[in-house]
C-alpha positions in Angstrom: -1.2 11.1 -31.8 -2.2 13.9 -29.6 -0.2 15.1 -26.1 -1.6 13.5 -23.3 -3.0 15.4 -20.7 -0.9 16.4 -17.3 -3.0 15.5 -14.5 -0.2 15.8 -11.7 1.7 13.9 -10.0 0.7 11.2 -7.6 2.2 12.0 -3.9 4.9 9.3 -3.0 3.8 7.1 -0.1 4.4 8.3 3.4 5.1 11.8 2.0 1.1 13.0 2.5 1.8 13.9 6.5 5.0 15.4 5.9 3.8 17.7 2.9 0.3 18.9 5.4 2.5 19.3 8.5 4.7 21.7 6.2 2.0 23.4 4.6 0.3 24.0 8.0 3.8 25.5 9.8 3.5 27.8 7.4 0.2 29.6 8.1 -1.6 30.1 11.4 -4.1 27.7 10.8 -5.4 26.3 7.4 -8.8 24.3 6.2 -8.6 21.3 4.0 -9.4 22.6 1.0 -6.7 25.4 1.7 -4.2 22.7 2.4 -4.8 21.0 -0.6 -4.6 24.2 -2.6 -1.1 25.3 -0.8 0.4 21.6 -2.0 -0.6 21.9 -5.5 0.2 25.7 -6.1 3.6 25.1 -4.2 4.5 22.2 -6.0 3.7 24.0 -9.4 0.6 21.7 -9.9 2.8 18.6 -10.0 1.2 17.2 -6.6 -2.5 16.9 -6.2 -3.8 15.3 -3.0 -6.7 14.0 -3.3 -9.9 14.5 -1.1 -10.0 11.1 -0.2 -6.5 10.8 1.2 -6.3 14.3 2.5 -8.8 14.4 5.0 -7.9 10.9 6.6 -4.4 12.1 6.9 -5.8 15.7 8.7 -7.3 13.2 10.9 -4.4 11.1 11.7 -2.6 13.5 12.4 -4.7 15.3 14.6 -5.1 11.9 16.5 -1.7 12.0 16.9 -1.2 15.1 18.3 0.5 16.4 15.5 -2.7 19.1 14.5 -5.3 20.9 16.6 -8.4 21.7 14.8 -11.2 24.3 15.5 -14.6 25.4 13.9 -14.9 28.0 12.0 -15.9 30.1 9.2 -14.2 30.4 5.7 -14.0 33.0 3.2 -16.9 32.0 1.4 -19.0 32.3 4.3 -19.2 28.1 5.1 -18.2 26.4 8.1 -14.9 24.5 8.3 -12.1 22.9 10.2 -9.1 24.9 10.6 -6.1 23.3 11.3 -2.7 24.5 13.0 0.4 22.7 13.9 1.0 22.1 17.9 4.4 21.7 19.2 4.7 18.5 19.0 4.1 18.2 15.3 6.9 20.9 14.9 9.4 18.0 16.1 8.0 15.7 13.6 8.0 18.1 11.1 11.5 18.6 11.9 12.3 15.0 12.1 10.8 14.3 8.9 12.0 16.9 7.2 15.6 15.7 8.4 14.9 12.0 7.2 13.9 13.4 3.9 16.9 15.1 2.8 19.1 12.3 4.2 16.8 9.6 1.9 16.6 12.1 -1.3 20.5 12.6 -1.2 21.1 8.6 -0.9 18.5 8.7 -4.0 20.5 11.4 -5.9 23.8 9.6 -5.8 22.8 6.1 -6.8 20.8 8.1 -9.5 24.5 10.1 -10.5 26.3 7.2 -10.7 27.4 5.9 -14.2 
């Protein structure tokens, strides 16, 4: 029997909005495709978000207040939406990232335990 092939990861649920509001604080402003791209070279190819859950998510959060967006052309010369964190999407950000580590090191010590 032959290796099966690594397709990635799926993203845990409810980690989508914290993994684009991360990408995003890290750039000025970033498209969709971009975003995408950050996540799955960051994460070593292990996390792939998918088109059809990205660009909801972009929008939620946007809705939220979370992300501004703006119009405007990417390096290949076609129009996009750019997106940049505003400040109240740093406190989530910060919130999140806060809830994270507090959940993952609950998860680490039942998963040390004998």
């Amino acid at each position: 029997m032959g290796e099966a092939q690594r397709t990635g990861s799926e993203l845990i649920p409810g980690t989508l909005d914290m993994l684009i509001l991360k990408t995003v604080s890290r750039s000025d402003a970033l498209h969709g495709y971009a975003i995408a791209q950050s996540i799955r070279d960051v994460s070593e190819d292990e996390l792939r978000p998918q088109e059809g859950a990205l660009y909801p998510a972009l929008h939620r959060l946007e809705v939220r207040g979370l992300l501004r967006s703006s119009w405007s052309v990417s390096d290949n010369n076609r129009r996009a939406k750019y997106y940049a964190l505003t400040a109240q999407g740093r406190r989530a950000l910060a919130q999140e990232q806060a809830s994270w580590a507090r959940m993952t090191a609950a998860i680490a010590r039942i998963m040390q335990t004998a």
